[in-house]
PDB file of N, CA, C and O in Angstrom:
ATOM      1  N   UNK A   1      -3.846  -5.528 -42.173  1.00  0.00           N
ATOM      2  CA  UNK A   1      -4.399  -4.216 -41.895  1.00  0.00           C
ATOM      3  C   UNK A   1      -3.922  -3.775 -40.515  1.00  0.00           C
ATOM      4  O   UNK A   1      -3.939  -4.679 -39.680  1.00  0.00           O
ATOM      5  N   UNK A   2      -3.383  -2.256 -39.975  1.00  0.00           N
ATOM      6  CA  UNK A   2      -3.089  -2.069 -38.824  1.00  0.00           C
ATOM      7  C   UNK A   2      -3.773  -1.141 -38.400  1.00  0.00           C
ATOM      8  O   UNK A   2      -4.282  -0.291 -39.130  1.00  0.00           O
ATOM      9  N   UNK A   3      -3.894  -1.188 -36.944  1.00  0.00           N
ATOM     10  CA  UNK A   3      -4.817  -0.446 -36.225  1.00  0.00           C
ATOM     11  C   UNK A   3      -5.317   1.172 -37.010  1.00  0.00           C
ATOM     12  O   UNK A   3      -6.434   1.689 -37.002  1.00  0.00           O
ATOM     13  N   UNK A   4      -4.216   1.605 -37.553  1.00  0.00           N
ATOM     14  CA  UNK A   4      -4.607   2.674 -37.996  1.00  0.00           C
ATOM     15  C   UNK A   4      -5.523   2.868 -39.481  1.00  0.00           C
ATOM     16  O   UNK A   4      -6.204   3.822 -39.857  1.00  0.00           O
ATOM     17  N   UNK A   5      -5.210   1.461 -40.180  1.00  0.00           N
ATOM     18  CA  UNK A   5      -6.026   1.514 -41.226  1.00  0.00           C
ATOM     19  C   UNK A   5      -7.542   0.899 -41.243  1.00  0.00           C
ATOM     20  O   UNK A   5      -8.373   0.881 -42.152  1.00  0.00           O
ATOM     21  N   UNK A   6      -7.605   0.330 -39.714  1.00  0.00           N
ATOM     22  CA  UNK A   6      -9.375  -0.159 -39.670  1.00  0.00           C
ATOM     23  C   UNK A   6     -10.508   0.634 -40.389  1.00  0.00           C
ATOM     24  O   UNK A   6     -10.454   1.844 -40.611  1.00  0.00           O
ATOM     25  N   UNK A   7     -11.445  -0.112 -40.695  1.00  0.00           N
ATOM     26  CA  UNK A   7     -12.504   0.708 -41.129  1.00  0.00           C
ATOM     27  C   UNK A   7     -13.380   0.833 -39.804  1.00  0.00           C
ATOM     28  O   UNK A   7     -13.457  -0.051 -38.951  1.00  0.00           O
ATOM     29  N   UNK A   8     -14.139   2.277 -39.756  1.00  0.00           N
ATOM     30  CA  UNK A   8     -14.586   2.635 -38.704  1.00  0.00           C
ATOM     31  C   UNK A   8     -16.130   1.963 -38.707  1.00  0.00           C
ATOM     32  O   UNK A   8     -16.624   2.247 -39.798  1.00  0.00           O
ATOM     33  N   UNK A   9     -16.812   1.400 -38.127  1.00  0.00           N
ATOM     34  CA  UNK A   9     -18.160   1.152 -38.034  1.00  0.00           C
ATOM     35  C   UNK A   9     -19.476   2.175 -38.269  1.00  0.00           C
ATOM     36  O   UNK A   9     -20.070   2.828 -37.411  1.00  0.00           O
ATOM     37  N   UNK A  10     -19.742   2.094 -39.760  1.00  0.00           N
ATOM     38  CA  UNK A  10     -21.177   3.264 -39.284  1.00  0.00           C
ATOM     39  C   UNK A  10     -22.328   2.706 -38.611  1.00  0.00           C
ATOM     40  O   UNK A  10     -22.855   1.625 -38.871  1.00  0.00           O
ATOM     41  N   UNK A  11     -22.693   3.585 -37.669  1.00  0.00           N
ATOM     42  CA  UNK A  11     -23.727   3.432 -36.971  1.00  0.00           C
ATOM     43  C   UNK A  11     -24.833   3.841 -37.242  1.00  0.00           C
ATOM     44  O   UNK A  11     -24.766   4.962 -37.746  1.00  0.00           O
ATOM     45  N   UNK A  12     -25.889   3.442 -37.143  1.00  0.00           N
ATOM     46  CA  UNK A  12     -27.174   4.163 -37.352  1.00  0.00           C
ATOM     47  C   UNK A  12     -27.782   5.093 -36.166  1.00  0.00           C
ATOM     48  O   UNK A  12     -27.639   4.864 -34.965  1.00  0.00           O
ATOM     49  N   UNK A  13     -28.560   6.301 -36.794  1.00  0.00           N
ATOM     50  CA  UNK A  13     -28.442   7.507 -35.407  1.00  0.00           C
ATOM     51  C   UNK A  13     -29.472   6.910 -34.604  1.00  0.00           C
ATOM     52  O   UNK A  13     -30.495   6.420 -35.083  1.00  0.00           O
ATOM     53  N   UNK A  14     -29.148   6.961 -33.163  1.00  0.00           N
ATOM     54  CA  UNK A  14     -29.868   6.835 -32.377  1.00  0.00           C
ATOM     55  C   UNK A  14     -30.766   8.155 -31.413  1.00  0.00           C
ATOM     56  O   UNK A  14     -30.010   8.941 -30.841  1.00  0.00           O
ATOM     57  N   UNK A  15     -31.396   8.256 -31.337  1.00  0.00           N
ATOM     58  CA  UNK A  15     -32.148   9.257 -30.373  1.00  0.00           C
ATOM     59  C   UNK A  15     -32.420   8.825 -28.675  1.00  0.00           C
ATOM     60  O   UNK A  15     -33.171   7.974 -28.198  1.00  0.00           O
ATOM     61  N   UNK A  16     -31.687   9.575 -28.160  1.00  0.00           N
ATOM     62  CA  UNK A  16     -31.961   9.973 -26.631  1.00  0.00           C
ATOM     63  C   UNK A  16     -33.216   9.540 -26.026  1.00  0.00           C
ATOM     64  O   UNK A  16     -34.045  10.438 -26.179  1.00  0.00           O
ATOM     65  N   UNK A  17     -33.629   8.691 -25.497  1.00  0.00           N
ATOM     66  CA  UNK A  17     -35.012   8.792 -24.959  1.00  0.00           C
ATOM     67  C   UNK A  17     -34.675   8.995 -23.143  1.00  0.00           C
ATOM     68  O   UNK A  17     -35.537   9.453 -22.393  1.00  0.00           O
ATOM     69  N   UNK A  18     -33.548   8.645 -22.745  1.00  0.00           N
ATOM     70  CA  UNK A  18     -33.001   9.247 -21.414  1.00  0.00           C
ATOM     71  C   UNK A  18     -34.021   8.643 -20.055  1.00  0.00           C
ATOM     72  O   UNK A  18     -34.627   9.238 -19.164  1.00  0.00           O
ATOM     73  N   UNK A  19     -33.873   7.232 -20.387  1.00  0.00           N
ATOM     74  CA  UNK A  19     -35.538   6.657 -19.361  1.00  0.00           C
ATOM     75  C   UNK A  19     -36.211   6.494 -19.275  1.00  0.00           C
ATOM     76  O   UNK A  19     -36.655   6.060 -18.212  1.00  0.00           O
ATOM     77  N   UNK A  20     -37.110   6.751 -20.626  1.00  0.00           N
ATOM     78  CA  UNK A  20     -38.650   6.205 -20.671  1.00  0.00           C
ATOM     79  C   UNK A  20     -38.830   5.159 -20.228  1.00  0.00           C
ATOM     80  O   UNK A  20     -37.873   4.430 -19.968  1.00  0.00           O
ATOM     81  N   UNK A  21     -39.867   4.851 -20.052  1.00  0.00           N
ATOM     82  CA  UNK A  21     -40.737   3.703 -19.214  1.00  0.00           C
ATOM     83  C   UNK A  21     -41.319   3.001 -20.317  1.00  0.00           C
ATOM     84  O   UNK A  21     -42.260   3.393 -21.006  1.00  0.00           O
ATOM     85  N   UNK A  22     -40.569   1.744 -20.445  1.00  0.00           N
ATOM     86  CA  UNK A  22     -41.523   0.521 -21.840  1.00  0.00           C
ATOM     87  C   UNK A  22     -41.579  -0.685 -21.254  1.00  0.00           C
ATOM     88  O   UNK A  22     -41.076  -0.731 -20.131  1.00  0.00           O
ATOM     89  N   UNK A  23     -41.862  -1.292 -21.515  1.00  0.00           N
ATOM     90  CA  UNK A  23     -42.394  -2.578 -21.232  1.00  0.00           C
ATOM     91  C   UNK A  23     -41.666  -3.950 -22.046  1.00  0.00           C
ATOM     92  O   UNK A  23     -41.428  -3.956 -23.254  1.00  0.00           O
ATOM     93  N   UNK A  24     -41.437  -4.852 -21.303  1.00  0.00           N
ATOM     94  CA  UNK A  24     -40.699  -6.305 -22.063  1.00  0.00           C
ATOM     95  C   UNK A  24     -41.964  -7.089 -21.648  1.00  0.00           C
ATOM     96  O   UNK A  24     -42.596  -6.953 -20.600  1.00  0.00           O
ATOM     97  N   UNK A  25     -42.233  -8.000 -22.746  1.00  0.00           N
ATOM     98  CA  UNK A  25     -43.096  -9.340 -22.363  1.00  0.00           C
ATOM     99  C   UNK A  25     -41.979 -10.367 -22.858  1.00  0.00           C
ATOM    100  O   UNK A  25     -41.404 -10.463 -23.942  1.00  0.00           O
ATOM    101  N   UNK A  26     -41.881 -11.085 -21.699  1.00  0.00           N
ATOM    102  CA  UNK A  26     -40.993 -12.163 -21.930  1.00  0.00           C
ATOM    103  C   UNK A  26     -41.429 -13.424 -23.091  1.00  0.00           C
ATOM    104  O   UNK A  26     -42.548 -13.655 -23.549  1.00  0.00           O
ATOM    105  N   UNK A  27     -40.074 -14.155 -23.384  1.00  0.00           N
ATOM    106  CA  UNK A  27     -40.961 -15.255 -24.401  1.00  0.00           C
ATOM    107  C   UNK A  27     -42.221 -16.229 -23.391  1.00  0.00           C
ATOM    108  O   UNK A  27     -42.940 -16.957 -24.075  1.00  0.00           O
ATOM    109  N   UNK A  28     -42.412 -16.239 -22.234  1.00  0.00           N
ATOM    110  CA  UNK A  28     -43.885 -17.141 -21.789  1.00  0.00           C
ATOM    111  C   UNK A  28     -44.985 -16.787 -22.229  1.00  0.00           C
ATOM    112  O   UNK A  28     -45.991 -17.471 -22.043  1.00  0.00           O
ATOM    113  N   UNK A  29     -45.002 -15.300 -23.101  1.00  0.00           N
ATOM    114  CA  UNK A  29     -46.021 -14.242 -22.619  1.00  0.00           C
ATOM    115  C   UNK A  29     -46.761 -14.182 -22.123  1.00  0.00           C
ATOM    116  O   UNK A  29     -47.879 -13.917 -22.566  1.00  0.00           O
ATOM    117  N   UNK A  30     -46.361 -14.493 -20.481  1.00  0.00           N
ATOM    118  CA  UNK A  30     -47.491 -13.769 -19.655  1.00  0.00           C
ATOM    119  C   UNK A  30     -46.237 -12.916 -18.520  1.00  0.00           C
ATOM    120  O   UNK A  30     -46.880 -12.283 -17.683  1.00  0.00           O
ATOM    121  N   UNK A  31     -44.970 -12.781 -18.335  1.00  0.00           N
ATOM    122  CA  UNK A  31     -44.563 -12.001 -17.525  1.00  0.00           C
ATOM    123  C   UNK A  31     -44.071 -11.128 -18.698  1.00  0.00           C
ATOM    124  O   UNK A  31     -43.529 -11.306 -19.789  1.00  0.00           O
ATOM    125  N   UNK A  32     -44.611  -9.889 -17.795  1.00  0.00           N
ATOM    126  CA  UNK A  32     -44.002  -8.460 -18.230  1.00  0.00           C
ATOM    127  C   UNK A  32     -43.695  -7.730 -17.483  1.00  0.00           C
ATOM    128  O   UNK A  32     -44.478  -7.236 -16.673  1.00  0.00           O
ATOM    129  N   UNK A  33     -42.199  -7.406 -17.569  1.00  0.00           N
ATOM    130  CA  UNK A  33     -41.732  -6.607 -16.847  1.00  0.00           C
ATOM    131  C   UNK A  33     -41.223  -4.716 -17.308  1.00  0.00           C
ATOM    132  O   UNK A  33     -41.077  -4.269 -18.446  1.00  0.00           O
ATOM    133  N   UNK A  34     -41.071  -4.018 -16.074  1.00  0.00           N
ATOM    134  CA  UNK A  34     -41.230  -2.281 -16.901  1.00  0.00           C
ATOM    135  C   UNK A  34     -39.790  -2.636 -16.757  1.00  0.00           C
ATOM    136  O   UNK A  34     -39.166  -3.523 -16.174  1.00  0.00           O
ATOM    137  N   UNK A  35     -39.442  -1.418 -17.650  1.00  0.00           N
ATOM    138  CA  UNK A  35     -37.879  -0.832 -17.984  1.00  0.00           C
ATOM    139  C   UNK A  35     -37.592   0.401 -18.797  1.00  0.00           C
ATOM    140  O   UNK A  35     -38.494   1.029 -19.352  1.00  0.00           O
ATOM    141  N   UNK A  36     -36.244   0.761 -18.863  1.00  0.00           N
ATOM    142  CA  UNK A  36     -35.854   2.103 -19.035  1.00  0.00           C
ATOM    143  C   UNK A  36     -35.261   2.189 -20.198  1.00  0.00           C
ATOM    144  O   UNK A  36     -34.054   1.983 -20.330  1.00  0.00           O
ATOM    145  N   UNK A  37     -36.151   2.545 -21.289  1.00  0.00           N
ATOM    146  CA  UNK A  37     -34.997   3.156 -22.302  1.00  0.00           C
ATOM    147  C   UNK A  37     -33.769   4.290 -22.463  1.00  0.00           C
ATOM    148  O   UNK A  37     -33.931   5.496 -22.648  1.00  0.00           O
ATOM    149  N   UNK A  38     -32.731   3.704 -22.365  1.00  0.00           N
ATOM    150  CA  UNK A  38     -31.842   4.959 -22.658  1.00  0.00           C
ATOM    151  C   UNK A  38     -31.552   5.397 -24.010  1.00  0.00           C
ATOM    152  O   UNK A  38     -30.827   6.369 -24.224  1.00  0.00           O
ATOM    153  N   UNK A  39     -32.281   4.478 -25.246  1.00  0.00           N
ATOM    154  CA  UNK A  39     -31.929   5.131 -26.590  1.00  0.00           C
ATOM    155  C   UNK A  39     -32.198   4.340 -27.678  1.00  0.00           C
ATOM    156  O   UNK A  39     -31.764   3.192 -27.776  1.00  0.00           O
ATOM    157  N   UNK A  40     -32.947   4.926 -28.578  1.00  0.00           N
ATOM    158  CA  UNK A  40     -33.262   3.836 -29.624  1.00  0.00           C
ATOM    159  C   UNK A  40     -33.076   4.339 -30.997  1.00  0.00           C
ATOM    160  O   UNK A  40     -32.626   5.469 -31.182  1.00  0.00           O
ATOM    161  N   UNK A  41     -33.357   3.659 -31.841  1.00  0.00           N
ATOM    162  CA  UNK A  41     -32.352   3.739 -33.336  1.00  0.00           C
ATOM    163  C   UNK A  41     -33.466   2.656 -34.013  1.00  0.00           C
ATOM    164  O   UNK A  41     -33.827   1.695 -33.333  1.00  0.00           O
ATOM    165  N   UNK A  42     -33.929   2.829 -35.212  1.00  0.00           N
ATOM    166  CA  UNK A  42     -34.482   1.945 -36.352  1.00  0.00           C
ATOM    167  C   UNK A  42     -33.955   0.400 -35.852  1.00  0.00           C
ATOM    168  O   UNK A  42     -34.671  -0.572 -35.612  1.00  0.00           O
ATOM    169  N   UNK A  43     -32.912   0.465 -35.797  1.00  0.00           N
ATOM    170  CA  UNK A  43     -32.994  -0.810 -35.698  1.00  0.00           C
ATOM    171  C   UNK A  43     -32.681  -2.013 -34.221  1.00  0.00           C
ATOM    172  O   UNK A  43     -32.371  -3.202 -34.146  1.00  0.00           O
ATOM    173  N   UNK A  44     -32.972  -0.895 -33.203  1.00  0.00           N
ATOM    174  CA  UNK A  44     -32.573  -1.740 -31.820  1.00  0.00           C
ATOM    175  C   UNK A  44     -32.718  -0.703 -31.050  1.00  0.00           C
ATOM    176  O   UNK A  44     -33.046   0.300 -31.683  1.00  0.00           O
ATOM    177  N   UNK A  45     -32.556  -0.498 -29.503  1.00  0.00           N
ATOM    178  CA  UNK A  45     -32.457   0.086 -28.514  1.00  0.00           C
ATOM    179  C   UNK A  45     -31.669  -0.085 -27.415  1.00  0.00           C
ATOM    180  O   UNK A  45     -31.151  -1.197 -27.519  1.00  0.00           O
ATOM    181  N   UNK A  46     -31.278   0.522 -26.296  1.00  0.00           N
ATOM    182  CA  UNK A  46     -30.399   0.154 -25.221  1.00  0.00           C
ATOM    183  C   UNK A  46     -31.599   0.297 -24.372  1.00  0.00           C
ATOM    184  O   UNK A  46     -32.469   1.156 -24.516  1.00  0.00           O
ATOM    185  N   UNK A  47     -31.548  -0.995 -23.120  1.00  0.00           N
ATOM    186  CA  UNK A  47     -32.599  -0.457 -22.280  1.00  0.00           C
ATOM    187  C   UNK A  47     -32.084  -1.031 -21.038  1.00  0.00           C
ATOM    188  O   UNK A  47     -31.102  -1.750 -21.226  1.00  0.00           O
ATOM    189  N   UNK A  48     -32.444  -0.926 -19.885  1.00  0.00           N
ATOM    190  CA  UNK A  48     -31.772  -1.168 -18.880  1.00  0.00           C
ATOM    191  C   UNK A  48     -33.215  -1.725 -17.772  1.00  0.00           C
ATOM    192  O   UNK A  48     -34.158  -0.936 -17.722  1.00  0.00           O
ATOM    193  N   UNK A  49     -33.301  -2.717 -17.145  1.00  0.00           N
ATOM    194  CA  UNK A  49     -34.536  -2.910 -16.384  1.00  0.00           C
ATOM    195  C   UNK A  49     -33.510  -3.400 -14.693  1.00  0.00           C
ATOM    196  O   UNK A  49     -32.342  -3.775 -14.587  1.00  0.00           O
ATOM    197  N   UNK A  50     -34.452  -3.200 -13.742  1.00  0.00           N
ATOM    198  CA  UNK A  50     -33.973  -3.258 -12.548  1.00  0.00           C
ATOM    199  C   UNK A  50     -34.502  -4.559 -11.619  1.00  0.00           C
ATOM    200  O   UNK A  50     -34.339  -4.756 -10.414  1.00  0.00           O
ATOM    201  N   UNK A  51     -35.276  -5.470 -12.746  1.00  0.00           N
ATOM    202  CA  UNK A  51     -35.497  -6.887 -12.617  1.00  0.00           C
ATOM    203  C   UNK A  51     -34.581  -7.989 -12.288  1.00  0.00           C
ATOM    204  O   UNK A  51     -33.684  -8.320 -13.062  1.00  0.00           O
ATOM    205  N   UNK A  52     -34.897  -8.875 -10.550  1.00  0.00           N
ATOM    206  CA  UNK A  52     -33.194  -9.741 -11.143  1.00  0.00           C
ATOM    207  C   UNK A  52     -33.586 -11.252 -12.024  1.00  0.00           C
ATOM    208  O   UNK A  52     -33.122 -12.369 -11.799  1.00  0.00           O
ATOM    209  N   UNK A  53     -34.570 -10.859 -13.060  1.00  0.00           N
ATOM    210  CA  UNK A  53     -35.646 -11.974 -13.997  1.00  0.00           C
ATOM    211  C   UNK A  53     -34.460 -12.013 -15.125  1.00  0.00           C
ATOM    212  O   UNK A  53     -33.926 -10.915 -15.287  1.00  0.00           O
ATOM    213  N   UNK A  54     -33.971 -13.039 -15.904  1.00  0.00           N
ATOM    214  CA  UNK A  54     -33.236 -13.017 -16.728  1.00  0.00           C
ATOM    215  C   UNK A  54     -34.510 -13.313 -17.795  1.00  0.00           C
ATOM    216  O   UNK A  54     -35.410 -14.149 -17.881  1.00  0.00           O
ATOM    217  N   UNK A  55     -33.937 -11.829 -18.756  1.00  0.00           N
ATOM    218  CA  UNK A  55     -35.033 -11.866 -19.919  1.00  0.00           C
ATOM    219  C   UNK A  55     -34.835 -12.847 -20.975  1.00  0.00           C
ATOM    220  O   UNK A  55     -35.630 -12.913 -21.913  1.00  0.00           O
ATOM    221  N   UNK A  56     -34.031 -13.457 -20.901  1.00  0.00           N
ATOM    222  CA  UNK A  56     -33.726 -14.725 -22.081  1.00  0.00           C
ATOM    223  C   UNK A  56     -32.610 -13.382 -23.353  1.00  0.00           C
ATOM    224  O   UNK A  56     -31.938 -12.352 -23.308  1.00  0.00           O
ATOM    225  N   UNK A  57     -33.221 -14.613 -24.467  1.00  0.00           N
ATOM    226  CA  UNK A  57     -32.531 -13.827 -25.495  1.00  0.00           C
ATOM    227  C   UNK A  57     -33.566 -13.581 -26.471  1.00  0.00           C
ATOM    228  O   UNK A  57     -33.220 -13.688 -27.647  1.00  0.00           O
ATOM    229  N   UNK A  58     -34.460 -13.350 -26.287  1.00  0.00           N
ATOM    230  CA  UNK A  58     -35.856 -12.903 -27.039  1.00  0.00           C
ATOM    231  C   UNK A  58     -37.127 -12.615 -26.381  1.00  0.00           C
ATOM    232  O   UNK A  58     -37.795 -13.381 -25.686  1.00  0.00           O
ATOM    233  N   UNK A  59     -37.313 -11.671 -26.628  1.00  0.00           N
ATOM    234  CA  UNK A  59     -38.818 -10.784 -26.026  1.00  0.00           C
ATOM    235  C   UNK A  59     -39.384  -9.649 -27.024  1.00  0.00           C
ATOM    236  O   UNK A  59     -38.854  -9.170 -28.027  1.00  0.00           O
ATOM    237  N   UNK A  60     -40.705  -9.356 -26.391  1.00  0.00           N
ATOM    238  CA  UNK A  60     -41.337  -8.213 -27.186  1.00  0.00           C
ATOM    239  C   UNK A  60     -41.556  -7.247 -26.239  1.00  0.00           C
ATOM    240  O   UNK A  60     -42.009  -7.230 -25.094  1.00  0.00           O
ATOM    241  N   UNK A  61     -41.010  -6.252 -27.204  1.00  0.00           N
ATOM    242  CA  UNK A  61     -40.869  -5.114 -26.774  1.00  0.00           C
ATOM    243  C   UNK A  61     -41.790  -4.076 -27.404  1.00  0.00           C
ATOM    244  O   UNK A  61     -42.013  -3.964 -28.610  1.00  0.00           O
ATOM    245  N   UNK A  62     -42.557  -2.946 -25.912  1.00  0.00           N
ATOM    246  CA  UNK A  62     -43.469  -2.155 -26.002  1.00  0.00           C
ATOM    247  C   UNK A  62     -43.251  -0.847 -25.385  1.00  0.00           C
ATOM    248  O   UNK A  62     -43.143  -0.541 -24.197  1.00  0.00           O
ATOM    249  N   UNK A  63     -43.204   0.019 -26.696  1.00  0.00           N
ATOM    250  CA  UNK A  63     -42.192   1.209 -26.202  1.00  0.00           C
ATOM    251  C   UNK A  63     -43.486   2.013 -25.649  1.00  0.00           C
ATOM    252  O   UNK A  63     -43.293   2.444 -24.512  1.00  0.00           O
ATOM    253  N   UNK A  64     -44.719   2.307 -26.170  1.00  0.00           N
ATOM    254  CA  UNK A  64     -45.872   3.096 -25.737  1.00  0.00           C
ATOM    255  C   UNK A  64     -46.511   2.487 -25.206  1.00  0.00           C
ATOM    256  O   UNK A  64     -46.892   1.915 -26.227  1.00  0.00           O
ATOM    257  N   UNK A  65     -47.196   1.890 -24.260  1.00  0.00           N
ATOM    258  CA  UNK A  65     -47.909   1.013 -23.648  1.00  0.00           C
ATOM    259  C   UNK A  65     -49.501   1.375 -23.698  1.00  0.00           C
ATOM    260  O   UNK A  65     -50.292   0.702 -23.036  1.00  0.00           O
ATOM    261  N   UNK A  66     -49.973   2.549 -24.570  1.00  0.00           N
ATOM    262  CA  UNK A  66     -51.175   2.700 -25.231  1.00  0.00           C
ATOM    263  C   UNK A  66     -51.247   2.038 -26.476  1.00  0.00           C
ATOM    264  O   UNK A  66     -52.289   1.421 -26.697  1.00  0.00           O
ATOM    265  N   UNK A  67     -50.353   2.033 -27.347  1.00  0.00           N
ATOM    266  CA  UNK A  67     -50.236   1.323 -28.503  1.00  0.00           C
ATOM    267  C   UNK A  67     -50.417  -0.158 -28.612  1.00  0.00           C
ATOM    268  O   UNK A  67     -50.222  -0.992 -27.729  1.00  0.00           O
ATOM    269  N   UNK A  68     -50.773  -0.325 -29.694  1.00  0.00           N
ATOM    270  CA  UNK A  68     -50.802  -2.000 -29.507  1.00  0.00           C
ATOM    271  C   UNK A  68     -49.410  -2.655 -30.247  1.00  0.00           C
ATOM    272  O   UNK A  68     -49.142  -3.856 -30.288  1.00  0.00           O
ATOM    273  N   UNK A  69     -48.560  -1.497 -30.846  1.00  0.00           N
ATOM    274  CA  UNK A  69     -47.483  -1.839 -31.254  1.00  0.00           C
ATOM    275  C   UNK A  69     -46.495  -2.631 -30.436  1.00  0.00           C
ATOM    276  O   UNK A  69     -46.147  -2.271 -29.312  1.00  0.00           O
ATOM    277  N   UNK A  70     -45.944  -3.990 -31.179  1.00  0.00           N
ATOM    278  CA  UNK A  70     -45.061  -4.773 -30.496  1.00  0.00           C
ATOM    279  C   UNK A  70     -44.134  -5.294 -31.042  1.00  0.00           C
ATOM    280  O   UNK A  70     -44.262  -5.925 -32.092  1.00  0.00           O
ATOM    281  N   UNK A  71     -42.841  -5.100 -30.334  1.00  0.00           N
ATOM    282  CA  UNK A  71     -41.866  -5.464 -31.700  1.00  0.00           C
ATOM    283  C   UNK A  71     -40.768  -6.331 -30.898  1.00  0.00           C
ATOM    284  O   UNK A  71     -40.027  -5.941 -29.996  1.00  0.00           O
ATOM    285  N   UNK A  72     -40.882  -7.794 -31.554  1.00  0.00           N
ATOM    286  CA  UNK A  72     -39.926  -8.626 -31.328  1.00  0.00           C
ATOM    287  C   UNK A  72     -38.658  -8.132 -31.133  1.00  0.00           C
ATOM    288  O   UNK A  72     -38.228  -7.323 -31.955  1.00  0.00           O
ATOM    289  N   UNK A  73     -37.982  -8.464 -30.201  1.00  0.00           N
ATOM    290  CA  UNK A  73     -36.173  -8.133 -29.658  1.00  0.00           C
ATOM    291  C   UNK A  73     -35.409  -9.570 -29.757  1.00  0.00           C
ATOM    292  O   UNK A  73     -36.095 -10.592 -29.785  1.00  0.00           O
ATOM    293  N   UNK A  74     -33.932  -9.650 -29.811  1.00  0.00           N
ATOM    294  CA  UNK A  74     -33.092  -9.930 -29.591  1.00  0.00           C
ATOM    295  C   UNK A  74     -32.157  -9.394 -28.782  1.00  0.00           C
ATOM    296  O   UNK A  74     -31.869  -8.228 -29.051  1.00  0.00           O
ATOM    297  N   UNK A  75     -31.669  -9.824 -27.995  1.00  0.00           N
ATOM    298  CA  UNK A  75     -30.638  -9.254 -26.843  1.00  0.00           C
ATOM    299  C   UNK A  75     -29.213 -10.060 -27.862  1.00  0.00           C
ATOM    300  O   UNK A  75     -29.018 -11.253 -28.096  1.00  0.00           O
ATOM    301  N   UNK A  76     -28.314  -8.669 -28.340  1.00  0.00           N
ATOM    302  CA  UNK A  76     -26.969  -8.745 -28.847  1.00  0.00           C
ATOM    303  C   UNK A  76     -26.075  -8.391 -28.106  1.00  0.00           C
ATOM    304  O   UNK A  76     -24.957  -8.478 -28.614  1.00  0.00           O
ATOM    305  N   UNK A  77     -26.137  -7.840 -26.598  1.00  0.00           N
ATOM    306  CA  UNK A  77     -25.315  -7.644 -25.990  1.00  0.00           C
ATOM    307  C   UNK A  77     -25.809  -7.703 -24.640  1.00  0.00           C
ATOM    308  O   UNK A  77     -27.039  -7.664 -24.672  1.00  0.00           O
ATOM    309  N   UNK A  78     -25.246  -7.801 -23.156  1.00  0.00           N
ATOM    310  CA  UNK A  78     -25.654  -7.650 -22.248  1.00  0.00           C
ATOM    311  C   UNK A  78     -23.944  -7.202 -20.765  1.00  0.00           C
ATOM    312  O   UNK A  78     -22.847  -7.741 -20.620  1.00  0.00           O
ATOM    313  N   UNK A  79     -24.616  -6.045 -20.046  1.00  0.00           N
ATOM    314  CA  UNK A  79     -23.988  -5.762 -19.270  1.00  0.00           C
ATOM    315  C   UNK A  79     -24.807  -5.328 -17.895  1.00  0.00           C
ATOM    316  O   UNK A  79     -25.372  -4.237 -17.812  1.00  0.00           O
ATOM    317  N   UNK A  80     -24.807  -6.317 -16.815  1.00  0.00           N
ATOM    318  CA  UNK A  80     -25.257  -6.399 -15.875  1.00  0.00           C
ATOM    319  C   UNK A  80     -27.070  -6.207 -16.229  1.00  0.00           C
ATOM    320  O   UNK A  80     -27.780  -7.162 -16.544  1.00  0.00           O
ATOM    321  N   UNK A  81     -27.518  -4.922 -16.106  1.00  0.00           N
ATOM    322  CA  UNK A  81     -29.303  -5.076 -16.253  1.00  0.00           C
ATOM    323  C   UNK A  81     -29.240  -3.929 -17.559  1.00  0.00           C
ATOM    324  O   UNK A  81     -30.365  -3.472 -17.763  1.00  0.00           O
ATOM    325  N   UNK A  82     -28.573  -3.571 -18.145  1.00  0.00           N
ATOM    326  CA  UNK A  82     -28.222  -3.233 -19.449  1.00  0.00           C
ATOM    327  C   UNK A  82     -28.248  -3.724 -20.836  1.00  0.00           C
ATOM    328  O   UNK A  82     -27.145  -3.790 -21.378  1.00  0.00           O
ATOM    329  N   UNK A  83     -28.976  -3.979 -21.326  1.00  0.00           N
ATOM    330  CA  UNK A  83     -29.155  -4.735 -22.851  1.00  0.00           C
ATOM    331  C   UNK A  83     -28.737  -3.911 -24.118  1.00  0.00           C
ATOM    332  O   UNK A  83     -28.559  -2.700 -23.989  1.00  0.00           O
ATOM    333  N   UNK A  84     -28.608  -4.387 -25.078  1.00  0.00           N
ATOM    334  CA  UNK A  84     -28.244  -4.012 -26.462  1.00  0.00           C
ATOM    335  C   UNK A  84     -29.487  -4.729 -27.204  1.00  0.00           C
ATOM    336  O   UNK A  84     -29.300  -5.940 -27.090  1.00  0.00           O
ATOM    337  N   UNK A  85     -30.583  -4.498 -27.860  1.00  0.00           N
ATOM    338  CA  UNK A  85     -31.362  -5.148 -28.364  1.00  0.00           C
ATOM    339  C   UNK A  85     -31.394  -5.049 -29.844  1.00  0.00           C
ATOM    340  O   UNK A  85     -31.168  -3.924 -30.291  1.00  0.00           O
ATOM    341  N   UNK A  86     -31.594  -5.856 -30.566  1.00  0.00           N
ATOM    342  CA  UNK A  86     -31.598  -5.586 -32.053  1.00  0.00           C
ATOM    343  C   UNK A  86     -33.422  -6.102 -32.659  1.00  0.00           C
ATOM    344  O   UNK A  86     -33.808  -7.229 -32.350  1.00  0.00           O
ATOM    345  N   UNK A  87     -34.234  -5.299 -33.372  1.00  0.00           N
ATOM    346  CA  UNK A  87     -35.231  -5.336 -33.540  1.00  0.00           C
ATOM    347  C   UNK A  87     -35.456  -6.432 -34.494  1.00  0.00           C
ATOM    348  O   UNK A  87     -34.656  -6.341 -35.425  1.00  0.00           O
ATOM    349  N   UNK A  88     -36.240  -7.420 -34.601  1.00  0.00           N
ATOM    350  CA  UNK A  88     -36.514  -8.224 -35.886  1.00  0.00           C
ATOM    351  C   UNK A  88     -37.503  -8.067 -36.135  1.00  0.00           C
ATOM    352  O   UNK A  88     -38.358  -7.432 -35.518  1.00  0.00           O
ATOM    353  N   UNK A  89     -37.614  -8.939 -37.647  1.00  0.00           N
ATOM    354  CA  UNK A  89     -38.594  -8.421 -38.909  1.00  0.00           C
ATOM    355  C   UNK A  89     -39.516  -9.138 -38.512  1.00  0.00           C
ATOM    356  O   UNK A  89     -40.587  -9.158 -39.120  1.00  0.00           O
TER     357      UNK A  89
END
């Protein structure tokens, strides 16, 4: 196959959240640290925190911090305090 015949990756749409303020509880659960969403999608989010705490490669993640909603992460990518998270079931 050559560059020109790759298949392109569909993505699933993501929505803008441009910085919100959510919350990581690390796997100890008792540190939680705030952070910035820049964008989330059904099935993951980009978020960026200004912590120099290395979040591991699994945490729960709390996008409303009134809610009691909490949704397990995986970190699939990482660039400096920048994450790629993918949501699990």
């Amino acid at each position: 196959m050559t560059v020109q015949e790759r298949l392109k990756v569909q993505r699933e749409p993501r929505r803008q959240i441009n910085g919100r303020s959510a919350h990581l509880i690390l796997s100890d659960g008792t540190t939680e640290l705030e952070c910035s969403v820049l964008d989330v999608a059904p099935g993951g989010a980009r978020i960026v925190t200004e912590a120099e705490l290395d979040v591991g490669d699994h945490f729960t993640f709390v996008l409303v911090a009134s809610h009691n909603r909490r949704q397990r992460c995986e970190v699939v990518w990482r660039r400096d305090k920048t994450f790629g998270v993918k949501f699990l079931m």
